[in-house]
Backbone as CSV, one residue per row, in Angstrom:
resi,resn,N_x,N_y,N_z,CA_x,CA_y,CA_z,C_x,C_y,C_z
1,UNK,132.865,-11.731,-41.727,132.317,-12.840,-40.964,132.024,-12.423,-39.530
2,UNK,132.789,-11.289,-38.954,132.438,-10.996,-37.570,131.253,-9.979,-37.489
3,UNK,130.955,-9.611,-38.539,129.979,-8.757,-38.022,128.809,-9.510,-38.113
4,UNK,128.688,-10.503,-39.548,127.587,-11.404,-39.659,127.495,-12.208,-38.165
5,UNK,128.623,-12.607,-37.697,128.559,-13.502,-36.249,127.481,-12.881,-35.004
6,UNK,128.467,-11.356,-35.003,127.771,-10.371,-34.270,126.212,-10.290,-33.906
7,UNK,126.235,-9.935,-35.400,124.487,-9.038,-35.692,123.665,-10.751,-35.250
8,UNK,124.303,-11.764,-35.444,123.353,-12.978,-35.244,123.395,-12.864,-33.929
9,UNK,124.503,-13.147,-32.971,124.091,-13.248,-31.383,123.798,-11.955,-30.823
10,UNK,123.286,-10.810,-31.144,123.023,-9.766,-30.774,121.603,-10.362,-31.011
11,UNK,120.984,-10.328,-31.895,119.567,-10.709,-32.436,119.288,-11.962,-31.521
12,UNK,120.017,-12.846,-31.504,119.394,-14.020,-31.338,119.423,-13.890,-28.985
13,UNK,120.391,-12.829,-28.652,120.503,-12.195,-27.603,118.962,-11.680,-26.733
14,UNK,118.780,-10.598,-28.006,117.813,-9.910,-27.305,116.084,-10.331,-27.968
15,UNK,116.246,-11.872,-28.917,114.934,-12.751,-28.362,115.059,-13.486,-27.319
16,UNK,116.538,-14.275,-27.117,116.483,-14.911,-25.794,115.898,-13.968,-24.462
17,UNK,116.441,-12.889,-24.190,116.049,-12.168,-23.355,114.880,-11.491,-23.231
18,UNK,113.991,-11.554,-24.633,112.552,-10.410,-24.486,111.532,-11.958,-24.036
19,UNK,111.458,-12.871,-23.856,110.571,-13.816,-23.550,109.728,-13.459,-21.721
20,UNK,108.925,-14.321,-22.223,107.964,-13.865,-20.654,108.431,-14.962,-20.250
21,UNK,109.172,-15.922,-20.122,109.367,-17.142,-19.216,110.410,-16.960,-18.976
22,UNK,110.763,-17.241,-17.236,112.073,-17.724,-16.611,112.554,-18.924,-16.085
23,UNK,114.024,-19.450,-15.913,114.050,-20.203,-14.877,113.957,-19.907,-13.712
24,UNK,113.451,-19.856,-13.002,113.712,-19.655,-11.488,114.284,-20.851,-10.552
25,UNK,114.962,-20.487,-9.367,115.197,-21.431,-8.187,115.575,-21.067,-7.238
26,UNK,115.161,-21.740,-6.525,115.695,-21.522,-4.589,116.543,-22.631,-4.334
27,UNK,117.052,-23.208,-5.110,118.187,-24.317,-4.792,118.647,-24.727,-6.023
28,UNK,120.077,-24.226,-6.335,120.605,-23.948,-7.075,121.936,-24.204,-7.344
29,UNK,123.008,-24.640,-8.271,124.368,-24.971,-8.415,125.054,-24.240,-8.935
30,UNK,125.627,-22.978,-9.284,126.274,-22.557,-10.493,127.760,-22.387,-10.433
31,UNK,128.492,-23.211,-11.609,129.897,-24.135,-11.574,130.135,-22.978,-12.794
32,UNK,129.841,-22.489,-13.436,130.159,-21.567,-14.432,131.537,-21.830,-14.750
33,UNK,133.096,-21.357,-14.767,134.106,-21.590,-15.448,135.091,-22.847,-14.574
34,UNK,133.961,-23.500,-13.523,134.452,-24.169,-12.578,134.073,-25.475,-12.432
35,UNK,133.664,-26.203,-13.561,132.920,-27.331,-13.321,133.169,-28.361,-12.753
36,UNK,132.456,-29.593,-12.442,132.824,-30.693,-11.942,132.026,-31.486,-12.649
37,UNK,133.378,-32.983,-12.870,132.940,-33.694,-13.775,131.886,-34.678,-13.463
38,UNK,130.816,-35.072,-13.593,129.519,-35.806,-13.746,130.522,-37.218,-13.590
39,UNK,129.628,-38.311,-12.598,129.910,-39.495,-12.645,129.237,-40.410,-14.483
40,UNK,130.267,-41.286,-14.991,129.871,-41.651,-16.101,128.247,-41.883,-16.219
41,UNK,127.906,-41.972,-15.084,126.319,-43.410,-14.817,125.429,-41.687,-14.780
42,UNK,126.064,-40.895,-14.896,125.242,-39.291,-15.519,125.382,-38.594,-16.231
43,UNK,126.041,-39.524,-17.280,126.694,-38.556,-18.370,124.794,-38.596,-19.184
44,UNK,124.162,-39.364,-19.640,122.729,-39.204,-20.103,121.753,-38.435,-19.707
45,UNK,122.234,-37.432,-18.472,121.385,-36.250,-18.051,122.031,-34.958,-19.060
46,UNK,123.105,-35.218,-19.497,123.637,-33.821,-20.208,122.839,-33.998,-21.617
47,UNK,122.761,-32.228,-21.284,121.693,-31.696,-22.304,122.542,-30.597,-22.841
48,UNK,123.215,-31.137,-24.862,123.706,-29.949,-25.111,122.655,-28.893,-25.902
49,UNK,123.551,-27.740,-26.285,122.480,-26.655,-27.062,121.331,-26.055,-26.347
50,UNK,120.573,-25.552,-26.878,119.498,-24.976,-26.451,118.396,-25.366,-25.745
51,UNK,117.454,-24.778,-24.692,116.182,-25.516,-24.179,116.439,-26.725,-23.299
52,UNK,116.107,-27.127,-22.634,115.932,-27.867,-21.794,115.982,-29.888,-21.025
53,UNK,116.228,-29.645,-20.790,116.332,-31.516,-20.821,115.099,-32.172,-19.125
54,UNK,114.261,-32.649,-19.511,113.173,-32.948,-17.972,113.694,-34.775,-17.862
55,UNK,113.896,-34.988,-16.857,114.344,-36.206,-16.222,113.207,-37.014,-15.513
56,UNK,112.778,-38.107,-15.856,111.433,-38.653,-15.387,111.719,-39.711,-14.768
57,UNK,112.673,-40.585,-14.899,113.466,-41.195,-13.959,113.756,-41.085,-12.440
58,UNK,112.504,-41.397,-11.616,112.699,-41.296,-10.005,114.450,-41.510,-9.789
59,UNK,114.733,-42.869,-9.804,116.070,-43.168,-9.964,117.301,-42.819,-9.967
60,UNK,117.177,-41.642,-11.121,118.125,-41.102,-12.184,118.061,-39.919,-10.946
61,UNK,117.364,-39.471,-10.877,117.365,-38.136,-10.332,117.892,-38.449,-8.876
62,UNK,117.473,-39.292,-8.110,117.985,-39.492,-6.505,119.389,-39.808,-6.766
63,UNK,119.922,-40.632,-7.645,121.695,-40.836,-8.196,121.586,-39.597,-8.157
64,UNK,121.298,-38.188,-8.994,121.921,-37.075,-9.000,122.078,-36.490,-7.474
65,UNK,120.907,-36.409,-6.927,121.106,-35.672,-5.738,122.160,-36.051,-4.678
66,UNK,121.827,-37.702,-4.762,123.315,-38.163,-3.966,124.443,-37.412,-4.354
67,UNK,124.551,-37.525,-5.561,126.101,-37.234,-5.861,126.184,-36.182,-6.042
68,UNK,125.382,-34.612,-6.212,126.098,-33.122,-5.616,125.953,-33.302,-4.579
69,UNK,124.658,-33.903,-3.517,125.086,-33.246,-1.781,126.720,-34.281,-1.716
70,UNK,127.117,-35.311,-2.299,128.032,-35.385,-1.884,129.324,-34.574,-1.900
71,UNK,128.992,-33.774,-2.968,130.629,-32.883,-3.142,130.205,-31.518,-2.220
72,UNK,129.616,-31.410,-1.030,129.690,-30.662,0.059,129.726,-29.165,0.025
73,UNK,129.041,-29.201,-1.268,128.392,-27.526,-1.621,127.575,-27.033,-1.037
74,UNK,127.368,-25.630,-0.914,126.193,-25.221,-0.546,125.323,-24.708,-1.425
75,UNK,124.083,-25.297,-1.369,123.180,-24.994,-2.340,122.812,-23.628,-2.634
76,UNK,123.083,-22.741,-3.410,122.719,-22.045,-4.302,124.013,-20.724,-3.850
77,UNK,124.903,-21.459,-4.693,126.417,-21.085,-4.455,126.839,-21.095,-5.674
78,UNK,127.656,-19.752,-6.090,127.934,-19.271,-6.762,129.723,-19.933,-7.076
79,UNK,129.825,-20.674,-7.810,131.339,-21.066,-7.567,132.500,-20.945,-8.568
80,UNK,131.952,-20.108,-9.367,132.914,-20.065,-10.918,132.108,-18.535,-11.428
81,UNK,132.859,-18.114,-12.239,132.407,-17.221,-13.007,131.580,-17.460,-14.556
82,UNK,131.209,-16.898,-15.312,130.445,-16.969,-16.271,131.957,-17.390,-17.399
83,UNK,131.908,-18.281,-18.039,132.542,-18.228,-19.246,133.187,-17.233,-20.004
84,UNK,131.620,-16.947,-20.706,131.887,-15.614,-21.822,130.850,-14.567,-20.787
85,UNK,131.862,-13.513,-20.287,131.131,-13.124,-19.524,130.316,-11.678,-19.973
86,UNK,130.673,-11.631,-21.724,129.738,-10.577,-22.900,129.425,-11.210,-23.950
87,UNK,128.745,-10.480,-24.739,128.277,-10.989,-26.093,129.547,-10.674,-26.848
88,UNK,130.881,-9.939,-26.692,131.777,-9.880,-27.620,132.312,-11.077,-27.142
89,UNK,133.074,-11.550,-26.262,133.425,-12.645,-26.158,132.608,-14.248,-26.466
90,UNK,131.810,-14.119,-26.394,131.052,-14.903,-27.021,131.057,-15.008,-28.376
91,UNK,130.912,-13.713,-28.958,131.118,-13.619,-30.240,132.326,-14.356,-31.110
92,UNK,133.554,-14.051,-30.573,134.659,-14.509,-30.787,135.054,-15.934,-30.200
93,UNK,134.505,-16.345,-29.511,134.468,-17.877,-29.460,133.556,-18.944,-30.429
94,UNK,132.758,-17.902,-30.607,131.529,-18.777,-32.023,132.475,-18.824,-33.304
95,UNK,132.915,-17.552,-33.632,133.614,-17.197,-34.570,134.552,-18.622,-34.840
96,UNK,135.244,-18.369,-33.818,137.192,-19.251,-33.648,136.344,-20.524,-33.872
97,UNK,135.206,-21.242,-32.739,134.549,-22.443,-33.454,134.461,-23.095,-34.715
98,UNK,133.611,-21.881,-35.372,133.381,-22.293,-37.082,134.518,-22.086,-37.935
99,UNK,135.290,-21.651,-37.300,136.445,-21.713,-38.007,136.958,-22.889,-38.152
100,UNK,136.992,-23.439,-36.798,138.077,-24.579,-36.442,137.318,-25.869,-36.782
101,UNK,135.988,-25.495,-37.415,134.729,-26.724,-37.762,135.500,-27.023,-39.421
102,UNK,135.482,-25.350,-40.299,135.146,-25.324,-41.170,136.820,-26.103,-42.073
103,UNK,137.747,-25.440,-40.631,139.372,-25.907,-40.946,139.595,-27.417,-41.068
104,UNK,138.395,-28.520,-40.075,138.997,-29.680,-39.808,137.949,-30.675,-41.296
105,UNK,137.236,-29.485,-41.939,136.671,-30.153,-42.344,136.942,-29.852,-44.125
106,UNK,137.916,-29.233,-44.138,138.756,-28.946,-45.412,140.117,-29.926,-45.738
107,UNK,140.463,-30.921,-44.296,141.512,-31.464,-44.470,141.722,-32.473,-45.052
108,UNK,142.470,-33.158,-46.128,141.943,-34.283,-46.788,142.453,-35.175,-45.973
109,UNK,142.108,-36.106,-46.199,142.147,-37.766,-45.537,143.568,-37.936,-46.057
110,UNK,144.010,-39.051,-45.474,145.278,-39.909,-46.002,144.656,-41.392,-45.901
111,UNK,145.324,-42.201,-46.973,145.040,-43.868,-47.208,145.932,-44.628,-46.697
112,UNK,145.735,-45.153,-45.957,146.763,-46.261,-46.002,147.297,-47.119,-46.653
């Protein structure tokens, strides 16, 4: 199972990385193993998985900006480290995941 895990985020690695498109920015947040928790009234900006989430909401978006300049960062500040900071560790967190998917989903029920 680990090598099948492997050979997938290795592959699926170096299409993410051969693409001609970037993100770019000149004003920037990165909370990496350091996050901070989103006010509830922004929990509908989180975007899980892959690709992107665009916010069209004038509104929505000025609530956001209020509320990072309020936590007194400086913009394009580095404040946490990367998670999985390789593809082996990564690897082994996908792994332990489907495990712990495949474990909760083998357990039988009880009746009352």
């Amino acid at each position: 199972m680990g090598v099948a895990v492997s050979r997938t985020l290795t592959e699926r690695g170096e299409r993410d990385l051969s693409g001609k498109y970037a993100l770019l920015s000149t004003h920037f947040y990165y909370f990496g193993d350091k996050p901070v928790e989103l006010p509830e009234d922004l929990h509908g900006i989180i975007k899980a998985g892959q690709w992107h989430l665009r916010i069209h909401a004038p509104e929505v978006v000025a609530r956001f900006v209020e509320w990072i300049e309020r936590l007194n960062i400086a913009p394009n500040s580095l404040l946490g480290k990367p998670q999985c900071r390789d593809l082996e560790k990564l690897c082994l967190l996908e792994a332990s995941n489907q495990r712990a998917l495949a474990s909760s989903r083998r357990r039988p029920t009880t009746s009352g």
